[in-house]
N, C-alpha and C positions, 0 to 999 in steps of 0.2 A: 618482454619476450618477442621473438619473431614472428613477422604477422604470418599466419596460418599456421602455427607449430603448435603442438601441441608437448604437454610435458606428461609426465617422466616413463622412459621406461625401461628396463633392462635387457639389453640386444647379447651383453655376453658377459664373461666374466674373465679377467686378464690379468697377468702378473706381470712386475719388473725384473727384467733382468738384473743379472750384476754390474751389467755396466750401465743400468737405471733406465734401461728402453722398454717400452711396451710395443707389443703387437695387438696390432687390430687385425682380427677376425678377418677372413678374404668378404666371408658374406656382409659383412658391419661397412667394410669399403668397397663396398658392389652400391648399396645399399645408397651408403652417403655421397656416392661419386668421387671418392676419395683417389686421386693417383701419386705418383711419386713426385716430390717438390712442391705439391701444395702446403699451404701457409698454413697457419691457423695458430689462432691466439687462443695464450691459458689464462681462464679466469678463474680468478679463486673466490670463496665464501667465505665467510665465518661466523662463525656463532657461538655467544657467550667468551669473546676472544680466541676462539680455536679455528683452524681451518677442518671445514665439513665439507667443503664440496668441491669438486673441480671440474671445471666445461671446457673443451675445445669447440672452439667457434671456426670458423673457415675464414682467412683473412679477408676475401672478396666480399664474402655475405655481412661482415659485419660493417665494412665502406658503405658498401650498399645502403644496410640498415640506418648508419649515423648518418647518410645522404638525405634520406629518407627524413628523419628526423629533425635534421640539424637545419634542412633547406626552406621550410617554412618559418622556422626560429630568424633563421638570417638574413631571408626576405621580410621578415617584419621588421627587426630589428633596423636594415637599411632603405627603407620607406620611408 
């Protein structure tokens, strides 16, 4: 998880169009700073083979995040 985040909660509840688009909530994108053209990556779950869950992450915070991660790893690694 994301350092300071906290999980799970229910901000709203939203349907697919016909043509398979969702809307997010004006207050859910005030909220998350969400504007038009930002990225964000779909992650999926599963469990017992099924897909149960689905996340959009922000594609900048998740750079960030594997930055984060991945820079200590690669500094040891090339030491």
């Amino acid at each position: 998880m994301l350092k300071g985040t906290k999980c799970c909660q229910v901000d709203a509840i939203v349907s697919i169009d016909a043509r398979g688009q969702i809307v997010l909530p004006k207050d859910v994108r005030d909220k998350a700073e969400i504007k038009a053209g930002d990225k964000f990556l779909l992650i999926r779950s599963e469990s017992e083979g099924k897909l149960c869950c689905l996340f959009l992450v922000k594609a900048a915070e998740f750079a960030g995040t594997v930055r984060e991660m991945l820079g200590p790893l690669a500094k040891e690694i090339l030491s």
